[in-house]
DSSP file (Angstrom, degrees, kcal/mol; ACC not computed):
  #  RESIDUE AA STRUCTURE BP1 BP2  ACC     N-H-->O    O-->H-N    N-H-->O    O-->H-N    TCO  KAPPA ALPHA  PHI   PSI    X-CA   Y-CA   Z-CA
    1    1 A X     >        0   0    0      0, 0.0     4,-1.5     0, 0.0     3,-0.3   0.000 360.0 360.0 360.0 -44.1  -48.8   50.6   46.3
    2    2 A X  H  >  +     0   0    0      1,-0.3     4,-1.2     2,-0.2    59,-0.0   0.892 360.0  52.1 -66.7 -55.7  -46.8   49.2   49.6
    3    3 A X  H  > S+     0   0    0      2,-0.2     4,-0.6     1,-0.2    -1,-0.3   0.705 107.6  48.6 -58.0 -12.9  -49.7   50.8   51.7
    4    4 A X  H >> S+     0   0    0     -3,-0.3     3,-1.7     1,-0.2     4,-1.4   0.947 108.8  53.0 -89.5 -54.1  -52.2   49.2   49.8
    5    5 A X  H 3< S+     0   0    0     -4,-1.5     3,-0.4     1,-0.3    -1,-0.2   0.837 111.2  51.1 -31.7 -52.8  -50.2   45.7   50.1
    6    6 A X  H 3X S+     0   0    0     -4,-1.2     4,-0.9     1,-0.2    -1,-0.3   0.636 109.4  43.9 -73.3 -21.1  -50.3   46.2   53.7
    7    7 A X  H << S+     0   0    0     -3,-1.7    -2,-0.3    -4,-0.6    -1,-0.2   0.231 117.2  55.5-122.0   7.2  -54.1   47.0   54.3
    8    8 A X  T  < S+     0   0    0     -4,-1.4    -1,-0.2    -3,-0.4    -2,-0.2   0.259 110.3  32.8 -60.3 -25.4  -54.5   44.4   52.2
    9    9 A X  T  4 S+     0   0    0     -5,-0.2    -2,-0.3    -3,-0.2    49,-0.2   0.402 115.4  62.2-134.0  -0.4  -52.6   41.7   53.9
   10   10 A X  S >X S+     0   0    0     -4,-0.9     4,-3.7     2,-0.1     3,-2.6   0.765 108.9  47.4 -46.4 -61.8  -53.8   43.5   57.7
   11   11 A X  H 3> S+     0   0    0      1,-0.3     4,-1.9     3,-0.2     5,-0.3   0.940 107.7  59.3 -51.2 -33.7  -57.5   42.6   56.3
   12   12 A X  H 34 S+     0   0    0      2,-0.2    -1,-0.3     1,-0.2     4,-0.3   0.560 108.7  36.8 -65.7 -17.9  -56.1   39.3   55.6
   13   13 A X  H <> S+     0   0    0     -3,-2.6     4,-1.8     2,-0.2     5,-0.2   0.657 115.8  52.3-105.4 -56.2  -55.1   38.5   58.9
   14   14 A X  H >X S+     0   0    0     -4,-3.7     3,-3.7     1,-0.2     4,-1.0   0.920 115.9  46.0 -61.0 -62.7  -58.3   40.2   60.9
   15   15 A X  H 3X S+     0   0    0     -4,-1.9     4,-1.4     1,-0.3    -1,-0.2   0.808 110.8  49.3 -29.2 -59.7  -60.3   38.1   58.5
   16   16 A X  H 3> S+     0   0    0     -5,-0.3     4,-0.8    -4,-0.3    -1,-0.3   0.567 112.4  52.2 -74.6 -10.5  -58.1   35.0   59.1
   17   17 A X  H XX S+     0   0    0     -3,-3.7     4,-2.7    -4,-1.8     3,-1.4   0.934 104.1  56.3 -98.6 -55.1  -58.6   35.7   63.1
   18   18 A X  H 3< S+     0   0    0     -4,-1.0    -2,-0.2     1,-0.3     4,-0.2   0.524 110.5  39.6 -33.7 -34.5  -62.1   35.8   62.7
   19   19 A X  H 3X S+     0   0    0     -4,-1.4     4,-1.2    -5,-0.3    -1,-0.3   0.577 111.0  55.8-114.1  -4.2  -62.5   32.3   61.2
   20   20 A X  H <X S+     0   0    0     -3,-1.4     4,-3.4    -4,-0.8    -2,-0.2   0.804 112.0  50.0 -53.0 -48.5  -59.8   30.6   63.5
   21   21 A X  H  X S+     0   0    0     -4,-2.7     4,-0.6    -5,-0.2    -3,-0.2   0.897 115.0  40.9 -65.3 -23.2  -62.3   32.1   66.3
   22   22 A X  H  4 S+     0   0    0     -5,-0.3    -1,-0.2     2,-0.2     4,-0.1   0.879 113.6  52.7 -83.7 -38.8  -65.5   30.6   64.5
   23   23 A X  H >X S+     0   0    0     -4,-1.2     4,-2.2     1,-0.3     3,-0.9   0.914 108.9  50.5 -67.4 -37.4  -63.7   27.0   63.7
   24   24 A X  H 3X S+     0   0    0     -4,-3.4     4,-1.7     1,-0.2     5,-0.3   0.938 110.2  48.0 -74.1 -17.7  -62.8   26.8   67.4
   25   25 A X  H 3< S+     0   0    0     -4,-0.6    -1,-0.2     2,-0.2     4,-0.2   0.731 110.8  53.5 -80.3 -11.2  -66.7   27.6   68.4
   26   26 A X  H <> S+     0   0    0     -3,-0.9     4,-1.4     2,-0.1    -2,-0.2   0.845 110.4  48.3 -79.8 -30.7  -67.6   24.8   65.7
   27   27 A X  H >X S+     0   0    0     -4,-2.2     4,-2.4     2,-0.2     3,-0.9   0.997 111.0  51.0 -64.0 -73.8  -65.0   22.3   67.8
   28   28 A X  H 3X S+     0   0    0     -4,-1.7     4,-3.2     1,-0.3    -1,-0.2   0.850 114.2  38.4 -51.4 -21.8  -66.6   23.2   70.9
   29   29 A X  H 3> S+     0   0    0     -5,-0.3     4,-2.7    -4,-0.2     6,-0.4   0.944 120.1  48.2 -84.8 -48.9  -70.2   22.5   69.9
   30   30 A X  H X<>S+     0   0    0     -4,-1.4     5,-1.6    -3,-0.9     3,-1.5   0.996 111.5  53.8 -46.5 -73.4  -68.9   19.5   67.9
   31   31 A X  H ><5S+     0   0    0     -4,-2.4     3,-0.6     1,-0.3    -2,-0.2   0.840 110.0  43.8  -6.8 -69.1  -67.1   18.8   71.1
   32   32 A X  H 3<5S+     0   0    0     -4,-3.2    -1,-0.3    -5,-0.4    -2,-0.2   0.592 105.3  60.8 -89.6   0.2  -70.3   19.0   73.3
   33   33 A X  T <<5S-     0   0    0     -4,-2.7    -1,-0.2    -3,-1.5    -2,-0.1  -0.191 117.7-107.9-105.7  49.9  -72.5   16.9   71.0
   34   34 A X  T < 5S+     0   0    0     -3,-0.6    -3,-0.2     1,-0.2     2,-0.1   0.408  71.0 154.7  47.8  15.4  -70.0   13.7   71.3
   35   35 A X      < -     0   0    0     -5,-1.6    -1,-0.2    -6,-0.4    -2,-0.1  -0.346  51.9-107.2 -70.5 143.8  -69.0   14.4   67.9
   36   36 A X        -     0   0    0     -2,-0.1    -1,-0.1     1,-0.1    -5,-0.0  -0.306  33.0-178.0 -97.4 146.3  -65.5   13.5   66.2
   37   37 A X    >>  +     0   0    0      2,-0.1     4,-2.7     3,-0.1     3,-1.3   0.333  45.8 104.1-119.7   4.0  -63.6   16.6   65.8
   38   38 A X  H 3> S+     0   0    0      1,-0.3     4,-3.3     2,-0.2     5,-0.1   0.848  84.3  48.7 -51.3 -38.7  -60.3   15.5   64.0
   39   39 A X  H 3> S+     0   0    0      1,-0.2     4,-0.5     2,-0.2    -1,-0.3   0.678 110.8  48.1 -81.2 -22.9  -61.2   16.8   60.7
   40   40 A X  H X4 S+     0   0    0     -3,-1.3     3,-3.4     2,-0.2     4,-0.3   0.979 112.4  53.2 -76.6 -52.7  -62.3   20.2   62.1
   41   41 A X  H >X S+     0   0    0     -4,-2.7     3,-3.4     1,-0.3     4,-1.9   0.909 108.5  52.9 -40.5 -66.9  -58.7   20.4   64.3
   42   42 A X  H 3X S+     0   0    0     -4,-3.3     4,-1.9     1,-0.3    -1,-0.3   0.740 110.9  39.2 -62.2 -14.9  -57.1   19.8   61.2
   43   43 A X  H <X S+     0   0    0     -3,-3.4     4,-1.1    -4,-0.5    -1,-0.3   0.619 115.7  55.4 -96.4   1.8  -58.7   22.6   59.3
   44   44 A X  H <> S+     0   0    0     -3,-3.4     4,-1.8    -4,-0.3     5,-0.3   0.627 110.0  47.3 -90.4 -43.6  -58.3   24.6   62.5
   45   45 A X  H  X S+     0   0    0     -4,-1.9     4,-4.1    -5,-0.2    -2,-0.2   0.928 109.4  48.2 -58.2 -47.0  -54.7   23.7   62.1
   46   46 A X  H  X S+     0   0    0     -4,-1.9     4,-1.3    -5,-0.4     3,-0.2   0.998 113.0  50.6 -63.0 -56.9  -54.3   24.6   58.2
   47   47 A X  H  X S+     0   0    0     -4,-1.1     4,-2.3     1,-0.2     5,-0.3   0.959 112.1  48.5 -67.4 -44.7  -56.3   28.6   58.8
   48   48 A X  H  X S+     0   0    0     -4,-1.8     4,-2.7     1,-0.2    -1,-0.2   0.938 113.5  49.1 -80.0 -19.7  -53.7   29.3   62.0
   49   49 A X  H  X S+     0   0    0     -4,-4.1     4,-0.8    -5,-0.3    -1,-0.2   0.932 111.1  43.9 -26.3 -67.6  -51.0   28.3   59.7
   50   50 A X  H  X S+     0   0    0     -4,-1.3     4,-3.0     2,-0.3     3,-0.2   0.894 117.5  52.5 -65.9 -52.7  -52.1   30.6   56.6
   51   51 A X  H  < S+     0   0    0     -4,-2.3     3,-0.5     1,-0.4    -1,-0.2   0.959 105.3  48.7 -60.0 -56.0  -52.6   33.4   59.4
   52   52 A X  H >X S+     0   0    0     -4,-2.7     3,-2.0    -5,-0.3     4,-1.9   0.880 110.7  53.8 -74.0 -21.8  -49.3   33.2   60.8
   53   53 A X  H 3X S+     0   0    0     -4,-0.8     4,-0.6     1,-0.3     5,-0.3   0.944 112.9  45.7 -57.3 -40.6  -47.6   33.3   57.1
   54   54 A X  H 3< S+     0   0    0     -4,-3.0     4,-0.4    -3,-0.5    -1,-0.3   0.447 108.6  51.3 -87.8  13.0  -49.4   36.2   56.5
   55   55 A X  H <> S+     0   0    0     -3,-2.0     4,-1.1    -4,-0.2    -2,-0.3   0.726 111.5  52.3-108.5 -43.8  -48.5   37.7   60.0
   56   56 A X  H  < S+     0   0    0     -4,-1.9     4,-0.4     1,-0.2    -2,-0.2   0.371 112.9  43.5 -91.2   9.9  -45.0   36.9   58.9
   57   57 A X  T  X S+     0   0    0     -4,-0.6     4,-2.4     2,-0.1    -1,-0.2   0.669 109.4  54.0-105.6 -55.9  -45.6   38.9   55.3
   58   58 A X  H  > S+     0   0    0     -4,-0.4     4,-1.6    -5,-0.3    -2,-0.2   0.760 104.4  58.5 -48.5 -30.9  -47.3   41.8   57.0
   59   59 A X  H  < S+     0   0    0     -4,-1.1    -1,-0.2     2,-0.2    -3,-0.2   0.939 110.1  45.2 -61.9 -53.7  -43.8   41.8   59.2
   60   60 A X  H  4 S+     0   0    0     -4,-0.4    -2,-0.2     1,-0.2    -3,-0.1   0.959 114.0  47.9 -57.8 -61.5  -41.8   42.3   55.9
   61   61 A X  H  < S+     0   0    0     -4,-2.4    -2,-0.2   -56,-0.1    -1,-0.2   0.858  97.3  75.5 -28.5 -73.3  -43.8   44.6   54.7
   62   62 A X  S  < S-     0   0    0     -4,-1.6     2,-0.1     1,-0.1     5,-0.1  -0.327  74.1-119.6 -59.0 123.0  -44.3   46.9   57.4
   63   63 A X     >  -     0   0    0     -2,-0.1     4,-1.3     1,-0.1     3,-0.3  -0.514  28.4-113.2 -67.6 140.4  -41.9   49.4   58.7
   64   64 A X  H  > S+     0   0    0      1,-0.2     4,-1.1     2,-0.2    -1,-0.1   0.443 112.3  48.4   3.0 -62.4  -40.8   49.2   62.2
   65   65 A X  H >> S+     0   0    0      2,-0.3     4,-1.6     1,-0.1     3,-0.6   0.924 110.2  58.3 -74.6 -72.4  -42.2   52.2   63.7
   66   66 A X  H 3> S+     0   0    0     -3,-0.3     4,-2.3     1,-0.2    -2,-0.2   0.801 102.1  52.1 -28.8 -55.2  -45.3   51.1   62.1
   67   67 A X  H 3X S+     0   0    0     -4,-1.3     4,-1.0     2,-0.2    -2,-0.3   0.905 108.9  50.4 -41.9 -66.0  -45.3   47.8   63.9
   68   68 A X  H << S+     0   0    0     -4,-1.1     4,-0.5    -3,-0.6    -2,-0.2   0.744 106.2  53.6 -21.6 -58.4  -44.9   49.4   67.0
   69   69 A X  H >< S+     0   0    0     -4,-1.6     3,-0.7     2,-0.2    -2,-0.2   0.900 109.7  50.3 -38.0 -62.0  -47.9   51.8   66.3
   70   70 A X  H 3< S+     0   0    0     -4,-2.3    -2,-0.2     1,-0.3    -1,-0.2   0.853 105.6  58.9 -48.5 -48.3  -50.1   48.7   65.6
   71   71 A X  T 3<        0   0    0     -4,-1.0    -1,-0.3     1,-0.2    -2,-0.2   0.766 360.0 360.0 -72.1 -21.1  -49.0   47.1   68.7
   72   72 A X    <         0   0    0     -3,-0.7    -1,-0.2    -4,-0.5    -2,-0.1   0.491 360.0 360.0 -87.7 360.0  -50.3   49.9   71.4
């Protein structure tokens, strides 16, 4: 159950990096057509939010040694 909770809330983060990385290519294009970007920042704000809670859940979760592993 724990592992599943973990590969579950890992998907949850690469998923959540994956659409921070897309909203900021929406900015930039937004950006280069002289177009107002506040509303996108802000939703660019709200996804790296949700991602870092769920980097800080995945933390709890995860054993030490495991963490380590991940990192290399």
């Amino acid at each position: 159950m724990a592992a599943d909770e973990i590969s579950r809330v890992e998907q949850l983060v690469r998923d959540g990096e994956g659409h921070i990385a897309r909203q900021r290519e929406l900015i930039a294009l937004l950006e280069g057509g002289g177009l107002p970007t506040e509303k996108a920042r802000a939703f660019l704000d709200f996804l790296e939010e949700m991602v870092g809670i769920s980097r800080e859940h995945l933390a709890r979760l995860t054993p030490p040694k495991r963490r380590k592993a991940r990192r290399s």
